[in-house]
KOLROMI-337942 format. One record per residue: residue number from 1; residue in one letter; chain; x, y, z of N, C-alpha, C, O in turn. Coordinates in steps of 0.1 Angstrom, whole numbers, always signed. Example, Ala and Ser with C-alpha at 12.3 -4.5 7.8 and 13.67 -1.06 7.14 Angstrom:
# KOLROMI-337942
n,res,chain,n.px,n.py,n.pz,ca.px,ca.py,ca.pz,c.px,c.py,c.pz,o.px,o.py,o.pz
1,a,A,+132,-57,+78,+123,-45,+78,+132,-33,+78,+142,-33,+85
2,s,A,+128,-22,+71,+137,-11,+71,+129,+0,+79,+134,+11,+80
This chain:
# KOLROMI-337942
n,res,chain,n.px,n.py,n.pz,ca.px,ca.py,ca.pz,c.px,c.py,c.pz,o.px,o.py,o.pz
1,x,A,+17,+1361,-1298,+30,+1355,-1298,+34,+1353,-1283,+32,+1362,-1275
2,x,A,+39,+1344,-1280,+47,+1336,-1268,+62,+1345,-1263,+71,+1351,-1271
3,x,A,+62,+1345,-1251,+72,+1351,-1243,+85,+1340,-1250,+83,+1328,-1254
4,x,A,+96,+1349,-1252,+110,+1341,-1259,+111,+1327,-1247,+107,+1326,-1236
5,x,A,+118,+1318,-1253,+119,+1309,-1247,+134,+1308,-1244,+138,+1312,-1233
6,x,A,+140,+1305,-1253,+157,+1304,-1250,+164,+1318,-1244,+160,+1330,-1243
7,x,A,+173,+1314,-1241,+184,+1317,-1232,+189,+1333,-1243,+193,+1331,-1254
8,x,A,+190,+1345,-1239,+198,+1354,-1254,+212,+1348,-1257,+213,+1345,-1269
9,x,A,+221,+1345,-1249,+231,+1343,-1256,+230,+1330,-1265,+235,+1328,-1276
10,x,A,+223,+1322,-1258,+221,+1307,-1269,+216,+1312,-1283,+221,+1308,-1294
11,x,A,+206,+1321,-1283,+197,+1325,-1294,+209,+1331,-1304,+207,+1327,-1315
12,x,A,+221,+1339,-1303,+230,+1344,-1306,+239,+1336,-1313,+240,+1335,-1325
13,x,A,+245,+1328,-1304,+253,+1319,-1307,+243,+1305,-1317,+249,+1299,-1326
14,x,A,+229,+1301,-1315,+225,+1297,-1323,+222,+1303,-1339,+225,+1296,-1348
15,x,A,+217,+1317,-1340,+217,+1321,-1352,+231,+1319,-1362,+231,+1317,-1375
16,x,A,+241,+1321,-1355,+252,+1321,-1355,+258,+1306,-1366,+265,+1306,-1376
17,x,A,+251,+1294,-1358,+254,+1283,-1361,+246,+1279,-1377,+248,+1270,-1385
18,x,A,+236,+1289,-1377,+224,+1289,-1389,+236,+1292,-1399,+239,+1286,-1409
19,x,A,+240,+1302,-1396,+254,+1307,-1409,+262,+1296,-1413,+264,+1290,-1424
20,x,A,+266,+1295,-1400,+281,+1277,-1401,+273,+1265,-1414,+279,+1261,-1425
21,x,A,+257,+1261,-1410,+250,+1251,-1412,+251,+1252,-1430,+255,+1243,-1437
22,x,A,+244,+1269,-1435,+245,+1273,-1446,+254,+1274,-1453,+254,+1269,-1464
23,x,A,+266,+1280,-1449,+278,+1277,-1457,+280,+1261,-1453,+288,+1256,-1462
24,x,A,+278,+1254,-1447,+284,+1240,-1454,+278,+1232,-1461,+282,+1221,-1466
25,x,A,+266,+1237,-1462,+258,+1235,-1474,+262,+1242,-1487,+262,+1237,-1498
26,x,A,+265,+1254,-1484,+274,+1255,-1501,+288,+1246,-1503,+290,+1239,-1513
27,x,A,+296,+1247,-1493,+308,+1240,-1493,+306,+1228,-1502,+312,+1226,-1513
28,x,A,+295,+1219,-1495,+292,+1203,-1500,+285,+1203,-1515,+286,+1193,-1522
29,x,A,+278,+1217,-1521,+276,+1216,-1533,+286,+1220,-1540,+285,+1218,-1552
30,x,A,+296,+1228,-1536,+309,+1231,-1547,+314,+1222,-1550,+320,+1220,-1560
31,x,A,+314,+1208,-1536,+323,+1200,-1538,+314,+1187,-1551,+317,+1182,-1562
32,x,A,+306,+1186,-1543,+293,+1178,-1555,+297,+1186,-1569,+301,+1179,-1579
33,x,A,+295,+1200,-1570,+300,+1200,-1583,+310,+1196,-1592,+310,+1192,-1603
34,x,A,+322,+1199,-1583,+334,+1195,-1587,+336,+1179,-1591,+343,+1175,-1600
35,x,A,+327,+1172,-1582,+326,+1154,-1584,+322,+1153,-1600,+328,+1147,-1609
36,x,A,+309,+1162,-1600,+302,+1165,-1615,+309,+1166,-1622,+312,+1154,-1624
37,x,A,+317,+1172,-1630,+321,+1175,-1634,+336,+1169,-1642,+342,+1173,-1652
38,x,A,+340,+1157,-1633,+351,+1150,-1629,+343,+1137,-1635,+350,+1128,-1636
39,x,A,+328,+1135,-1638,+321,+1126,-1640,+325,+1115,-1630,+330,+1104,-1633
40,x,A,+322,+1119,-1616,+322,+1110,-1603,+307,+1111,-1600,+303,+1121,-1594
41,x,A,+300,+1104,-1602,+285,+1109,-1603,+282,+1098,-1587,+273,+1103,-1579
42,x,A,+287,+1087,-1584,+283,+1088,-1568,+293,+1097,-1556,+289,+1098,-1544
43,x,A,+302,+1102,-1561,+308,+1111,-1551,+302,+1124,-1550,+303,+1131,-1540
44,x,A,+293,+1129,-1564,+288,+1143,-1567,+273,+1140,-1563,+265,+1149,-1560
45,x,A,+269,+1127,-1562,+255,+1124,-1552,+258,+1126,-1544,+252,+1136,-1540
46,x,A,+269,+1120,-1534,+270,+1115,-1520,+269,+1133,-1513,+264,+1139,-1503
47,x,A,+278,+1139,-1527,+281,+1154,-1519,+267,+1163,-1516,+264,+1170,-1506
48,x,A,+258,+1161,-1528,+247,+1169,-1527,+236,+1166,-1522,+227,+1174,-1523
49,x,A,+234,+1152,-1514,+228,+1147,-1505,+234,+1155,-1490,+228,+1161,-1482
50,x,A,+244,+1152,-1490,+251,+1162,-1475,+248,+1177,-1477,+245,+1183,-1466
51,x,A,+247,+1185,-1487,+243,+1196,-1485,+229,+1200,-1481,+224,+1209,-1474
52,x,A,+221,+1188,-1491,+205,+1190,-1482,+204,+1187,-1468,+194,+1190,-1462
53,x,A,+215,+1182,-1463,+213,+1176,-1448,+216,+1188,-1442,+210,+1192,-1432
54,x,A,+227,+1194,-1446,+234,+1208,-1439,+221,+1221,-1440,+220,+1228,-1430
55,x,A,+212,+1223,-1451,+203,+1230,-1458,+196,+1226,-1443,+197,+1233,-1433
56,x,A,+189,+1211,-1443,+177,+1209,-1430,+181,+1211,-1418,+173,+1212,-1409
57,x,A,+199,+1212,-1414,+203,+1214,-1402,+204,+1228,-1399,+205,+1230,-1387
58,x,A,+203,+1240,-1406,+200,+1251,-1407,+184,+1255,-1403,+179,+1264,-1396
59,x,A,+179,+1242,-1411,+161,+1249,-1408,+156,+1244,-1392,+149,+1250,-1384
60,x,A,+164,+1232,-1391,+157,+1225,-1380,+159,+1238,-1368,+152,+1241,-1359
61,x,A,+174,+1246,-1372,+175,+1255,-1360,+168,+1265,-1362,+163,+1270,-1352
62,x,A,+164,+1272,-1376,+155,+1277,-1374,+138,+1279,-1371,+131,+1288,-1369
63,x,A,+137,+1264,-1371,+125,+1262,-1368,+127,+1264,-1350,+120,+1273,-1344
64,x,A,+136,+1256,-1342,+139,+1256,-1329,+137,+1274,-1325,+131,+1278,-1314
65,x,A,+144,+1282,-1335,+142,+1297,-1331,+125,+1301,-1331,+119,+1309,-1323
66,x,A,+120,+1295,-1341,+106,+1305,-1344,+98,+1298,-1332,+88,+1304,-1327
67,x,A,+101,+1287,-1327,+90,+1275,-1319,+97,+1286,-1307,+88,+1290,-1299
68,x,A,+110,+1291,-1304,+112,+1295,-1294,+110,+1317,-1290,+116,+1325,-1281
69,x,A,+100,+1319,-1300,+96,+1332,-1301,+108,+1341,-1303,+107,+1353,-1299
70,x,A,+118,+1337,-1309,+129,+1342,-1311,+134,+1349,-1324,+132,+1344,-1335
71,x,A,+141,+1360,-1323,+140,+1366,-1336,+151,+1357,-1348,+161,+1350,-1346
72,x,A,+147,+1360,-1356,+154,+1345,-1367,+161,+1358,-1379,+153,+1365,-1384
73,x,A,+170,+1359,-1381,+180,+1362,-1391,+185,+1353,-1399,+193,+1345,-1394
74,x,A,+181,+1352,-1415,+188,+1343,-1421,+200,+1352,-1427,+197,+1362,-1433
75,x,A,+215,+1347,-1426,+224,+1349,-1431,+228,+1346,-1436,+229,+1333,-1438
76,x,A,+237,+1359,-1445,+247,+1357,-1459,+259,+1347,-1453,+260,+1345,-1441
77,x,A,+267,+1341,-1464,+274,+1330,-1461,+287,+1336,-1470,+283,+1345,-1478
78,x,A,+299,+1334,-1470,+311,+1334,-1479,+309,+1323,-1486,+304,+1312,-1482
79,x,A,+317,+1327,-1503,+314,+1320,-1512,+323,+1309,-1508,+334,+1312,-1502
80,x,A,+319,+1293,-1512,+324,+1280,-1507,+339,+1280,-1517,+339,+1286,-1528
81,x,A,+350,+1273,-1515,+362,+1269,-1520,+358,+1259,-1533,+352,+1248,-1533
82,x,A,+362,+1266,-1542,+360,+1258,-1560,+368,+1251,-1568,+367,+1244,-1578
83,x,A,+378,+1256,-1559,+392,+1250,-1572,+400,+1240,-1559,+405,+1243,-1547
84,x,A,+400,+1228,-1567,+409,+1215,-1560,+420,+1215,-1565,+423,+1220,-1576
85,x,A,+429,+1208,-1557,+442,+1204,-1562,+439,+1187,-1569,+445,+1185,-1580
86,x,A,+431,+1177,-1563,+428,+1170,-1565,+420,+1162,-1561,+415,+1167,-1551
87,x,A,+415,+1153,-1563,+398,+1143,-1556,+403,+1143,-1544,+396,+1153,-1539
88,x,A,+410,+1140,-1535,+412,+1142,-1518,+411,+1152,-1516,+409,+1153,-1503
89,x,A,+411,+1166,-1523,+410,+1180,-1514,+397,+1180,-1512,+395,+1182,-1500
90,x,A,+385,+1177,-1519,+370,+1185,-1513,+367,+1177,-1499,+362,+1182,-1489
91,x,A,+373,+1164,-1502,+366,+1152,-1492,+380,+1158,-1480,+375,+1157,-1468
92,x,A,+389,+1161,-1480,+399,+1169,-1467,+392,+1175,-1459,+389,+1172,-1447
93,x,A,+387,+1185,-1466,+380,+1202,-1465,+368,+1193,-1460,+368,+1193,-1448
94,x,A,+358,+1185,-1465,+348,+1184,-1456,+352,+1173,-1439,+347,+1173,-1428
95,x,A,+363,+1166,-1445,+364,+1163,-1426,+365,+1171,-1418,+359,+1170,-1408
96,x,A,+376,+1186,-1422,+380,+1195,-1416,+370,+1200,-1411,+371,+1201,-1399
97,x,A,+359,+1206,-1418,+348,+1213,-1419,+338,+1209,-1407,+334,+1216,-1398
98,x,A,+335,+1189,-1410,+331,+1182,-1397,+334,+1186,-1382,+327,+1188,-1373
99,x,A,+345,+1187,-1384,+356,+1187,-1371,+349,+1197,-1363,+344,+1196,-1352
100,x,A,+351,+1209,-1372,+347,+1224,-1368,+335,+1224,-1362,+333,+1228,-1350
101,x,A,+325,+1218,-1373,+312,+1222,-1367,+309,+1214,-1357,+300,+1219,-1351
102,x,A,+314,+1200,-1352,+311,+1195,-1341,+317,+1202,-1331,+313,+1199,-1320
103,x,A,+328,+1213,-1332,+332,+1219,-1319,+319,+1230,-1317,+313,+1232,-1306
104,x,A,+316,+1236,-1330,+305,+1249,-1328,+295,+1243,-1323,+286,+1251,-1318
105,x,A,+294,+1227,-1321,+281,+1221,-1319,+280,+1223,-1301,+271,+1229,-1295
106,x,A,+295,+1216,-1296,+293,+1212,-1285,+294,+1230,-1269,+294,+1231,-1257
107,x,A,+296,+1242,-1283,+300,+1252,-1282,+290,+1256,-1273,+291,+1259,-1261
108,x,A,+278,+1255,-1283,+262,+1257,-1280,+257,+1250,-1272,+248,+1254,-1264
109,x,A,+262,+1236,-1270,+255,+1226,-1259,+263,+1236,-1246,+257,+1243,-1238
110,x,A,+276,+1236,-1245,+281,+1247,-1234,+272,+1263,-1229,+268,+1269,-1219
111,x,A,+272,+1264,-1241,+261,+1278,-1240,+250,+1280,-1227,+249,+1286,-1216
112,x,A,+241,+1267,-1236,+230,+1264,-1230,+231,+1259,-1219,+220,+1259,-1213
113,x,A,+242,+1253,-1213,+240,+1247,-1202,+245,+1257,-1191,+238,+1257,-1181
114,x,A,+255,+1269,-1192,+260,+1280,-1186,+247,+1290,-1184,+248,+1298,-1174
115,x,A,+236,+1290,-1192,+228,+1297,-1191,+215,+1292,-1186,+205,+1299,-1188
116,x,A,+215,+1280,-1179,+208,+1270,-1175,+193,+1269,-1182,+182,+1269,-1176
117,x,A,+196,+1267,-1194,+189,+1268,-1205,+190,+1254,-1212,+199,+1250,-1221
118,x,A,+174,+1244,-1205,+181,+1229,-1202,+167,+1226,-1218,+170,+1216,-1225
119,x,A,+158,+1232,-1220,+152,+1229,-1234,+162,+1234,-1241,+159,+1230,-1252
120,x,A,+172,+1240,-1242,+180,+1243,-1252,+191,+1233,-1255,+195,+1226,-1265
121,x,A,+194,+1236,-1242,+203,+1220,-1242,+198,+1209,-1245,+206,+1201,-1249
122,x,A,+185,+1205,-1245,+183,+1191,-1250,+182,+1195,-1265,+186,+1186,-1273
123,x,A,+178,+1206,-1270,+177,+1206,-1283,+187,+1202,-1293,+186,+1197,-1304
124,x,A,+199,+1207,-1281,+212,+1206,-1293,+216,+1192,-1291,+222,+1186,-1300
125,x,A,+214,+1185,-1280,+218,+1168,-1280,+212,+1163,-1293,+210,+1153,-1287
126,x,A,+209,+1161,-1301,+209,+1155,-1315,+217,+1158,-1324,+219,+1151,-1334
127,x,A,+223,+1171,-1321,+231,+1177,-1330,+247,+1169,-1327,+255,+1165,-1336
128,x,A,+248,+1169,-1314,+260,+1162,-1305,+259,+1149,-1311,+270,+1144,-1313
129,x,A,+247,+1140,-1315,+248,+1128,-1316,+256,+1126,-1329,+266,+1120,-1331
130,x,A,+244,+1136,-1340,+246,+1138,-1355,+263,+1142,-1358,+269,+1136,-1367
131,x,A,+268,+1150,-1351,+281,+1153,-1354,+290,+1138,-1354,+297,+1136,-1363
132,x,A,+289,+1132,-1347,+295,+1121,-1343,+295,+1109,-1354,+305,+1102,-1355
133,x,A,+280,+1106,-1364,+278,+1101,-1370,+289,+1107,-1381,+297,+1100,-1387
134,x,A,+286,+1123,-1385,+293,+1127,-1396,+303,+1130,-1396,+308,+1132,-1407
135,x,A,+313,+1132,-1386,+331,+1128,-1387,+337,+1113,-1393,+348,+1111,-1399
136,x,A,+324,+1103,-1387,+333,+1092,-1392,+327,+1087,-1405,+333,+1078,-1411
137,x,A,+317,+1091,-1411,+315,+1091,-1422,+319,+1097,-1428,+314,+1095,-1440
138,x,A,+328,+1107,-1427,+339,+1118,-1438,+351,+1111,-1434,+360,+1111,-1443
139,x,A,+353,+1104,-1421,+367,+1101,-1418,+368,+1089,-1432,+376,+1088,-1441
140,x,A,+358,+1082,-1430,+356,+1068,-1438,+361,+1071,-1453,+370,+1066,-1460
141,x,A,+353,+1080,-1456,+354,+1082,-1470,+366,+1087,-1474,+372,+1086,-1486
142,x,A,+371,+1097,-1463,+388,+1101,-1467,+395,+1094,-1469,+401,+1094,-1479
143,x,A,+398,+1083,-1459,+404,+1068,-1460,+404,+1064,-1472,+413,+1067,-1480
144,x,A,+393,+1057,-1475,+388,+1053,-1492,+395,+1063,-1502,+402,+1060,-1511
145,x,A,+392,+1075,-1500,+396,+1082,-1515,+408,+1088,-1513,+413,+1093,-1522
146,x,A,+417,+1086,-1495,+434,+1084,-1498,+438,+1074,-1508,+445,+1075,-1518
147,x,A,+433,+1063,-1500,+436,+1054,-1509,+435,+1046,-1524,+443,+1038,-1529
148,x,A,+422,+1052,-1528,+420,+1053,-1544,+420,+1060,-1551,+416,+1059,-1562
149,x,A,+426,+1074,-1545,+430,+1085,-1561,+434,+1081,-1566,+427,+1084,-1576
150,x,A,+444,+1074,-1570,+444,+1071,-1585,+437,+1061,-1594,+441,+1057,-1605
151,x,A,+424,+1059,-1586,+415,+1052,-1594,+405,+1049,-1589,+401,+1039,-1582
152,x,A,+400,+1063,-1594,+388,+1070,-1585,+373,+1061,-1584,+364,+1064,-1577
153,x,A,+372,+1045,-1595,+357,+1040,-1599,+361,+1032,-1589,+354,+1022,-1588
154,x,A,+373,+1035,-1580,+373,+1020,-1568,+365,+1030,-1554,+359,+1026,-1544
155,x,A,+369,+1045,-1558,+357,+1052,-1546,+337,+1049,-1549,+328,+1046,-1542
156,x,A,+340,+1050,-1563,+327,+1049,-1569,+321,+1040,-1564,+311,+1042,-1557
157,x,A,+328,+1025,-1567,+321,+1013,-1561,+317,+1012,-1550,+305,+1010,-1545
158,x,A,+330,+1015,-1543,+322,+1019,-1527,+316,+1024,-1522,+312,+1022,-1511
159,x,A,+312,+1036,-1532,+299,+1046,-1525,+285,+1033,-1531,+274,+1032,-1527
160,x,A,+290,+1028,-1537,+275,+1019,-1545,+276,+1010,-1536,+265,+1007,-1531
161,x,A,+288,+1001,-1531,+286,+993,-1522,+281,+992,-1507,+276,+983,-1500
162,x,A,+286,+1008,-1503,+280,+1007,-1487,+272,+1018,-1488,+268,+1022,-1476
163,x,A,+267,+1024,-1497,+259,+1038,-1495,+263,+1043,-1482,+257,+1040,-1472
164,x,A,+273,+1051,-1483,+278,+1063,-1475,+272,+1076,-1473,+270,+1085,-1481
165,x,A,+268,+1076,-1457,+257,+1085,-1458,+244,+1084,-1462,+238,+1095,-1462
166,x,A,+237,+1074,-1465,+224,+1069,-1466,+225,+1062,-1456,+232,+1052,-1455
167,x,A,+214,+1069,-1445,+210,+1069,-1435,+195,+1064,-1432,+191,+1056,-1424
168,x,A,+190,+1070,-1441,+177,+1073,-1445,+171,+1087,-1430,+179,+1093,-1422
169,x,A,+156,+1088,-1431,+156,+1095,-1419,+157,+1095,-1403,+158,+1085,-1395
170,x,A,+157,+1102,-1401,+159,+1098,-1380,+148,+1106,-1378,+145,+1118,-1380
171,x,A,+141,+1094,-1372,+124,+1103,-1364,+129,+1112,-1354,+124,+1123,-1353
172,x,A,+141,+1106,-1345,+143,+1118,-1335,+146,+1129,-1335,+146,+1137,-1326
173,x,A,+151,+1134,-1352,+152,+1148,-1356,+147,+1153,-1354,+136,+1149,-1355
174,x,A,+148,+1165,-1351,+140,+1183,-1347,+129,+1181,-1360,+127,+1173,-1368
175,x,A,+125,+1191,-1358,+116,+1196,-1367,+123,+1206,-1380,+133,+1214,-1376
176,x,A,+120,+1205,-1393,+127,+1216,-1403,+113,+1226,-1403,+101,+1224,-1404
177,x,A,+120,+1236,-1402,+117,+1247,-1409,+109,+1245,-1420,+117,+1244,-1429
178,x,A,+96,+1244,-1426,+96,+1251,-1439,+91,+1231,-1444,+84,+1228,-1454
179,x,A,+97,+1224,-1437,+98,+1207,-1438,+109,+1203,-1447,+117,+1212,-1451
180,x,A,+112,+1186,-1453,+124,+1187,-1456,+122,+1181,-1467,+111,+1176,-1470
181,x,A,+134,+1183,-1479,+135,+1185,-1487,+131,+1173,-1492,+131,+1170,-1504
């Protein structure tokens, strides 16, 4: 085995973010369920497509930890929010959620740069880019489903019409853990 590469406190504050990544991956499948269940079957796609993405943003760091001889803890998460008031609450809670984790993102890019821990830092620049992509595609869709709660097959259409969040893949992604789903 290889002498650690990263920085301790990054390694810290990254495990850390492995937690964040996992719970928003449950967050996005409570909310996917809830779509289910509501028979919104492209809102309860769109949701459970975002949680495999949160699932591989979890591995990619921990793949970054094992590549970096680092000890890897996978962590327990708190159970995600189940009960809505209505179709704008899950899609609220995930802008909010956005918000957050781009600060946890840029948190780590601070980290690593304080600890002049500049492979670390470049590691997390995709994450800085990624965040950016997924605020305004939760902003988008909040917009949309302010505006069509009360008639929710005009969100539907639009997820059919612009595929929100079909991206497809980005080669410049990290590596997953384990590979991707």
């Amino acid at each position: 085995m290889c002498a650690q590469v990263a920085a301790i406190r990054f390694i810290e504050r990254l495990s850390e973010q492995v937690a964040n990544e996992f719970a928003a991956q449950q967050q996005y499948i409570a909310n996917a369920v809830y779509f289910d269940g509501h028979t919104l079957p492209r809102l309860a796609g769109f949701f459970y497509a975002q949680a495999v993405e949160e699932r591989n943003h979890a591995m990619m760091m921990v793949r970054y930890l094992l590549d970096s001889a680092a000890p890897v803890v996978i962590p327990g998460v708190e159970a995600p929010e189940t009960e809505f008031a209505d179709i704008v609450a899950p899609v609220a809670l995930s802008l909010e959620q956005e918000r957050r984790v781009s600060d946890q993102i840029a948190a780590l890019a601070a980290v690593a740069r304080d600890e002049n821990d500049y492979l670390s830092e470049q590691f997390v620049q995709w994450f800085l880019k990624e965040q950016i992509e997924e605020v305004s595609t939760m902003s988008s869709l909040l917009s949309v489903v302010e505006r069509s709660s009360e008639t929710p097959m005009f969100i539907e259409d639009y997820l059919a019409r612009e595929g929100a969040g079909d991206r497809g893949a980005d080669p410049t992604a990290p590596p997953v853990a384990g590979g991707t789903l």
